[in-house]
N, C-alpha and C positions, 0 to 999 in steps of 0.2 A: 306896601301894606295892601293885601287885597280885602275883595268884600267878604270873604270869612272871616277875618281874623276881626274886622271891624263891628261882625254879626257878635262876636264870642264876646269883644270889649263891652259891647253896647248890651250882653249878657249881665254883666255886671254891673248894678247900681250902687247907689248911695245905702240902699239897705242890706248889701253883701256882706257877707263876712269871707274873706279870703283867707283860707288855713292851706301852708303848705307843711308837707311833713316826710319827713327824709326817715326813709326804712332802711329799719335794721333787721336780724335773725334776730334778737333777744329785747330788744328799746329801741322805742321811736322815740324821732322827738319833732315837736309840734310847734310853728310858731304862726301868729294872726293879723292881720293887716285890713285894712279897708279898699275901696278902687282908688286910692290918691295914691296908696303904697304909707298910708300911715300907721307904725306897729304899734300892735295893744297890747301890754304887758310884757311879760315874759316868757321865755320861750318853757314848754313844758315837756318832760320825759315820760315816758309812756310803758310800758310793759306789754309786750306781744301777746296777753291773754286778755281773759273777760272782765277781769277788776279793774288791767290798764287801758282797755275798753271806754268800760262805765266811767273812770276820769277823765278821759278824754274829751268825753259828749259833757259831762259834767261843767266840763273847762270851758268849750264852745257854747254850753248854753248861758255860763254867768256872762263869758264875753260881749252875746249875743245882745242880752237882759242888760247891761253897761252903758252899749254905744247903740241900743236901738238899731238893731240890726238884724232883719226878721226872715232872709234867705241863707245861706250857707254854700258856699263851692270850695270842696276838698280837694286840692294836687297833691301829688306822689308822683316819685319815678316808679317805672313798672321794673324795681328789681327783683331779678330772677324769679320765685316764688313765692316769696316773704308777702309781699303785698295785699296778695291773693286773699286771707283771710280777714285783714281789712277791709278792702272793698268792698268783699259778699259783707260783711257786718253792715257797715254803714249802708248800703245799699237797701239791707234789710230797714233800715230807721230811716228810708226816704230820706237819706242825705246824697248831694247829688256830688261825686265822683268825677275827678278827671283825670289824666296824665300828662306828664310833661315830657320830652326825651331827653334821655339822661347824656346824649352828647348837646344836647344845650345848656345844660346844669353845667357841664364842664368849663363849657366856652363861655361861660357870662359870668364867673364867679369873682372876679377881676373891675366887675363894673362900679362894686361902692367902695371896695378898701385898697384899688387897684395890688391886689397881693391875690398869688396863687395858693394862699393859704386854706389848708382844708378844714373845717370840722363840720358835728351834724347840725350846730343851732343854724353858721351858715349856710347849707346846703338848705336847710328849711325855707332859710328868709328866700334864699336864689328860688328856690320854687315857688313861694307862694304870688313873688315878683315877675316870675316868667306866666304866671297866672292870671294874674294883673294888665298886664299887657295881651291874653291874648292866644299865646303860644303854647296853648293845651289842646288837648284832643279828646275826646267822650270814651272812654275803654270800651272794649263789646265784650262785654264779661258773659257767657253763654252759661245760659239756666236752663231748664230740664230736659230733649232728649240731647238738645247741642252741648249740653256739657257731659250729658253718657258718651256722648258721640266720643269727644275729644280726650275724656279720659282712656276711652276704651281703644280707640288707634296711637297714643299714647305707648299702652299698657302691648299692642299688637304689633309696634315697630320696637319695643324694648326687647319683647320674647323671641321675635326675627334675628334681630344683635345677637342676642345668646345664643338662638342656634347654629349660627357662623361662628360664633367664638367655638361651640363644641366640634363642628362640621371641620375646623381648622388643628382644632386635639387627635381626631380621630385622623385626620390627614399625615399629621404628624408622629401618632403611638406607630400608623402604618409602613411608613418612610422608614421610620426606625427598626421596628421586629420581623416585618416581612414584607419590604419594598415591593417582589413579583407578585404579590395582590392580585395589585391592579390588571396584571397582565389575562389572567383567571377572570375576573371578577371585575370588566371595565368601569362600571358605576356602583361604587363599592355602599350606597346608598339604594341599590335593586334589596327587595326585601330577601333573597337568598344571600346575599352577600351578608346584611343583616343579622340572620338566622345566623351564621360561620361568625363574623366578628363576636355575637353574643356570647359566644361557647369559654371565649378568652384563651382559644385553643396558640401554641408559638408550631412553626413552621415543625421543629421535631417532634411535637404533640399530634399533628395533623398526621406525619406520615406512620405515628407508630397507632392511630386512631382506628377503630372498623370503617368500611366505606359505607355499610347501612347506619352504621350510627351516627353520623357525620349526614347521611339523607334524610334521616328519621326525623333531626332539629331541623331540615330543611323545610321538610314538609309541613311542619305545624303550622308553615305559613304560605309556602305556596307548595302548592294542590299537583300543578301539573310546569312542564315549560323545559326541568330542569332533574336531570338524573343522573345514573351512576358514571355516565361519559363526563360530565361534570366535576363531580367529586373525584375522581382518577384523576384528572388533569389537575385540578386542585394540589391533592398528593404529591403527583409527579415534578408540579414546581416548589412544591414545600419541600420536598427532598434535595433540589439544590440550592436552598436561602441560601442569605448570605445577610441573614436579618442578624440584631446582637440578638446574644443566648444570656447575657449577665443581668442581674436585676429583674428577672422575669416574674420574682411574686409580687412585687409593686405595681408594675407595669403591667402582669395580668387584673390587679385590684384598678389598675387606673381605666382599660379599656373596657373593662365590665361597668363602674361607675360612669364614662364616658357614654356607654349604649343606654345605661339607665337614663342619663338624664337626656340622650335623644331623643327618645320614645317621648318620654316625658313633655318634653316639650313641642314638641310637632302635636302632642292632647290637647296642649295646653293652648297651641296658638288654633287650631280647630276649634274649639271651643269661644275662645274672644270671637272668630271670625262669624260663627254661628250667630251669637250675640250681636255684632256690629250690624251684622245682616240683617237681624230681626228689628234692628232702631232706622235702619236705612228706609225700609219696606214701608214704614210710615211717614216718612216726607215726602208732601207732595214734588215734582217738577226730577226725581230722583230715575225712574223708571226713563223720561224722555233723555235725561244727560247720561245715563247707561248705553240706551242707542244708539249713540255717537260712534262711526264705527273708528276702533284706537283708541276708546275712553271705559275703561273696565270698573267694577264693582268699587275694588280699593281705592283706585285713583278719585272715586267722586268720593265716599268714605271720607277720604282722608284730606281732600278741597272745604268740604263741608266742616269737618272737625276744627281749620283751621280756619274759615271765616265765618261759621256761625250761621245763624238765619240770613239768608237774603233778603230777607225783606227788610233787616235793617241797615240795609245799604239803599239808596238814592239814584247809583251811578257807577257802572263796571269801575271809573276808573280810581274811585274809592279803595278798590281790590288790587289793583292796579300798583296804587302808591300802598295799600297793606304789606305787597309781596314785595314791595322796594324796586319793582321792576320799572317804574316811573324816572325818566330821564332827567340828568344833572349835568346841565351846560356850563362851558368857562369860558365867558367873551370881555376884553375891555378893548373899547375900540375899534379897532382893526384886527386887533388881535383876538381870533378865534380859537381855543384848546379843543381837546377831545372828548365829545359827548360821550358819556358812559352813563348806566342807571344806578341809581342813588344806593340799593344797595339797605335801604333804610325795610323796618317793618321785622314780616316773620320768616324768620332763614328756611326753616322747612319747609314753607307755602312755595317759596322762592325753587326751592332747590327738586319738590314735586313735580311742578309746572314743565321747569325744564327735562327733568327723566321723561314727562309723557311727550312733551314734545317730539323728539325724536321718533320712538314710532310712528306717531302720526305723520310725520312730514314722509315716512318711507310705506306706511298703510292706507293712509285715507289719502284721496285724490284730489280733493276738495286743497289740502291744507300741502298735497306734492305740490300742486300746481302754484298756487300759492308762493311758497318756497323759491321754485323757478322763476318767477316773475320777478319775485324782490331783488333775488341774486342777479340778473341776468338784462332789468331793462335796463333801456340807454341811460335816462337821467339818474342822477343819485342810486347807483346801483348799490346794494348790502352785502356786507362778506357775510359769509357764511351763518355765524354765530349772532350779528346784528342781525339777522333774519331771523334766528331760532325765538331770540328774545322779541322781536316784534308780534313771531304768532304765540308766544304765550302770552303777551297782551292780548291779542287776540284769540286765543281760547277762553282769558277770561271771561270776555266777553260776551262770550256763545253763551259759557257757563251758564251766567247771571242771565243771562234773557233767556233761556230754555228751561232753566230753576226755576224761575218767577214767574214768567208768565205758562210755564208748562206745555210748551210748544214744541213738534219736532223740528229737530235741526233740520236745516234743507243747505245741501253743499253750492245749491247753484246761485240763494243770495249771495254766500259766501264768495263766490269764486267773483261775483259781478265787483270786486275791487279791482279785477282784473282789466285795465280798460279795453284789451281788442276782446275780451272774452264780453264785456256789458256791451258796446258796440253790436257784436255778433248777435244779442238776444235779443236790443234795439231793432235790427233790423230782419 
């Protein structure tokens, strides 16, 4: 037991009231305890709206009003969404909020009936108990721009998915009606190519087509680049497809619906990004974590959305253990297993971290050299991949001190981890 968990205990007194409550999609259900672990009443069901709400608070305040008990600490597992409007509620009424993780819920439910028996009054008691002890965490539920922020990259990595999903239709309507395209037209996403997919024209529509008319829808969108030597060659391989001919009214309706919702959506993700940019432009320490050179607009965007204000963090490695990227040792004895990161927290933060890593370890110098060092010195040298994982703890790191204190990066603290490189500037 460390001094946290003993800080959190010693949160909890005699005038606590301890309510754990296992979420559902449609009814919760609630049940109350003191810091002995002794239950008060009976467990109660709740409705996911404002009348099951008002019961709720209703229920904790006669409890309250009962046993003389004049604070309140709420757990919950953080499932999936469900939660979410919870939270912000009680939040609103200054009641104070915690979470538990739900592979702990799993693994202790055993400890009072020894049985792997499930329902929700027990998962209730199992959290309000893991509460009790200690083993809850403070949620960072992000209120007003950090929660536009994370709605809005959210809403800018869902519209990204769709456009691979169509980018993946239109690859394929291709494949299928007129394979030699691409031969024509290498980047079948250049807006002339564009302009020709829009038309919904099939390879024997193309050659029995005018060549001005075929230029004319070129041109409405590019001006210059691309002319009648073009379109000929176009012709010339659409005369020998070998694209299918059958089904062509569908599949002319599919690839005109397909361009619509391209256009469509490349507005669409323009627009969020316009927005994002305009919430970003107001946090301070945002501009100096941009300068990073291999750290871009999105990628802070999208670090920010997922940990909220910096300022309500103490200690990068808070971030550290959020992204799961915090190390999980297995020793008894002698016997040593293989350290790997726990893996625990938010997957996307996780999964961010590592995409920017890579260019950086191949762009910035600071974070090459870096890299080479881990890999390569004599003692405890890193494969490959344990080194990627070390500098994305380590770009948290930067993150949170360049964010907060609004500082610019400088690569040559950075590199003085290096020890003949700090030697070298020693002397």
């Amino acid at each position: 037991m460390n001094y946290k968990q003993n800080e959190k205990i010693n949160q909890l007194t005699e005038e606590t009231l301890i309510v754990g409550v296992d979420i559902a999609k449609e009814r919760h259900v609630a049940r109350a305890q003191d810091n002995r672990g002794i239950q008060f009443g009976k467990a109660i069901y709740f409705e996911n709206n404002f009348e099951g709400f008002q019961r709720f608070m209703l229920w904790m305040d006669e409890l309250s009003t009962e046993h003389y008990k004049s604070n309140r600490t709420i757990g919950m597992e953080p499932t999936g969404h469900y939660w979410l409007p919870l939270a912000y509620w009680l939040k609103e009424k200054h009641q104070r909020v915690v979470v538990v993780n739900p592979a702990h819920v799993k693994k202790s439910k055993e400890l009072d009936d020894n049985s792997p028996t499930k329902n929700d009054v027990k998962d209730a008691r199992v959290i309000s108990r893991l509460v009790q002890d200690g083993r809850y965490s403070e949620p960072n539920l992000p209120e007003g721009i950090y929660a536009e922020l994370r709605e809005g990259m959210n809403m800018y990595d869902q519209l990204m998915k769709d456009l691979q999903a169509v980018q993946g239709r239109v690859h394929q309507w291709i494949d299928r009606y007129f394979p030699e395209y691409t031969t024509v037209f290498a980047n079948w996403e250049g807006q002339s190519s564009l302009q020709v997919l829009k038309m919904g024209l099939f390879p024997d529509e193309i050659v029995e087509t005018d060549e001005i008319t075929i230029l004319q829808e070129i041109r409405k969108e590019v001006k210059r680049g691309v002319g009648l030597k073009k379109v000929r060659q176009l012709k010339e391989i659409a005369r020998h497809s070998i694209g299918i001919l059958e089904g062509k009214t569908m599949a002319r309706f599919k690839i005109k619906t397909l361009m619509a919702q391209y256009v469509l959506l490349h507005e669409k993700i323009r627009e969020m990004w316009e927005m994002i940019e305009g919430l970003t432009r107001t946090i301070p320490g945002v501009k100096e974590m941009v300068d990073i050179k291999g750290v871009g607009d999105i990628t802070v965007a999208a670090f920010l959305a997922e940990v909220g204000d910096l300022n309500n963090y103490s200690h990068p490695e808070q971030i550290v253990k959020l992204a799961g990227l915090n190390l999980k040792l297995a020793t008894s004895g002698k016997w040593k297993g293989r350290t790997i990161i726990t893996k625990r927290g938010r997957p996307k933060l996780r999964a961010l971290l590592y995409k920017v890593i890579l260019p950086l370890v191949n762009h910035n110098p600071a974070f090459k050299a870096l890299h080479e060092y881990f890999t390569t010195r004599k003692e405890n040298p890193l494969k490959k991949k344990q080194s990627l994982i070390a500098l994305c703890c380590k770009l948290i790191r930067i993150l949170f001190t360049v964010g907060k204190k609004q500082v610019a990066f400088s690569p040559e603290k950075m590199m003085n981890d290096i020890p003949h490189f700090s030697l070298q500037n020693a002397a």
